[in-house]
C-alpha positions as CSV (number, residue, x, y, z in Angstrom):
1,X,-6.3,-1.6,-8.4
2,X,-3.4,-2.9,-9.2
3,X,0.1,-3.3,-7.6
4,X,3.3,-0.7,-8.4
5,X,5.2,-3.3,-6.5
6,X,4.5,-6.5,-7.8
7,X,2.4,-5.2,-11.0
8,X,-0.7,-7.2,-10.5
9,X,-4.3,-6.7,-9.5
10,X,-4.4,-6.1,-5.5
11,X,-4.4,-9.1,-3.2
12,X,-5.5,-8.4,0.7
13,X,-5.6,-4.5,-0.7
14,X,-4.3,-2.1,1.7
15,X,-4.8,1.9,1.1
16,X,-2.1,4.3,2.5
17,X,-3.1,7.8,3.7
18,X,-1.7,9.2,0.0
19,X,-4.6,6.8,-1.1
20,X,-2.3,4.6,-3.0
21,X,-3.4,0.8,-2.8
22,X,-1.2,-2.0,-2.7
23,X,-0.9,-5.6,-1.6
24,X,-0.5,-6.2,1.9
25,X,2.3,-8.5,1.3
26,X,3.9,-6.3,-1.1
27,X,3.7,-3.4,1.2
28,X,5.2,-5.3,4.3
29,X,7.8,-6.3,2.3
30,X,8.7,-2.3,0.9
31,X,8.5,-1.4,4.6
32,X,11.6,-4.1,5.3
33,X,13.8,-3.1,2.4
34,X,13.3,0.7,3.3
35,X,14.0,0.3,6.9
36,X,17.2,-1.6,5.8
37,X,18.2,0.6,3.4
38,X,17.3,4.3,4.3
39,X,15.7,4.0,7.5
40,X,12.8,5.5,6.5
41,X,9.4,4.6,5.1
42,X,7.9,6.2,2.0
43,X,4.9,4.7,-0.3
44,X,6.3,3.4,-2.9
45,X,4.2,4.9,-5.6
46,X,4.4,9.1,-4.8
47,X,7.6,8.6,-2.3
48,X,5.1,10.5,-0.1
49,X,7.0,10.6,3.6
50,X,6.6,9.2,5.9
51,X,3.9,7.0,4.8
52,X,1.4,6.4,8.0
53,X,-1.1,3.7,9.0
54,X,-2.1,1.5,6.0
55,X,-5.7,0.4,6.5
56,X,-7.5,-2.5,4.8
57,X,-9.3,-0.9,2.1
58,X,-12.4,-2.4,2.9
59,X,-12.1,-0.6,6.5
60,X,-11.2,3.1,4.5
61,X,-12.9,3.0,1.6
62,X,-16.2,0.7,1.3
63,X,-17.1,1.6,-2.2
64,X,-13.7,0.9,-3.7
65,X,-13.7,-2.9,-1.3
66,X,-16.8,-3.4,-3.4
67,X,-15.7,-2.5,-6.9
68,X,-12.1,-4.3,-6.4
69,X,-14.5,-7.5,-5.8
């Protein structure tokens, strides 16, 4: 659990459909910089595009909310 972006443990985790987590914040910020830069949105762990919905992880995955607390 933790952040490629910011390289810590997950704060307000979010899980994208590749089932990477990250940090809300961290992710909101990735989706500004790509949409500057490339136009396009891609997780920033696999480059899977385009990325989809991020849930809460709590919402997706109730085991892995559970173990990250």
């Amino acid at each position: 659990f933790v952040c490629v972006v910011c390289r810590d443990l997950v704060d307000d985790a979010h899980v994208l459909p590749c089932s990477h987590v990250f940090c809300r914040h961290c992710l909101q910020q990735w989706l500004v910089r790509a949409a500057k830069t490339s136009g396009e949105a891609n997780c920033p762990s696999c480059r899977t595009q385009p990325i989809g919905c991020a849930q809460p992880l709590a919402e997706a995955n109730h085991l892995a909310a559970r173990i990250l607390g």
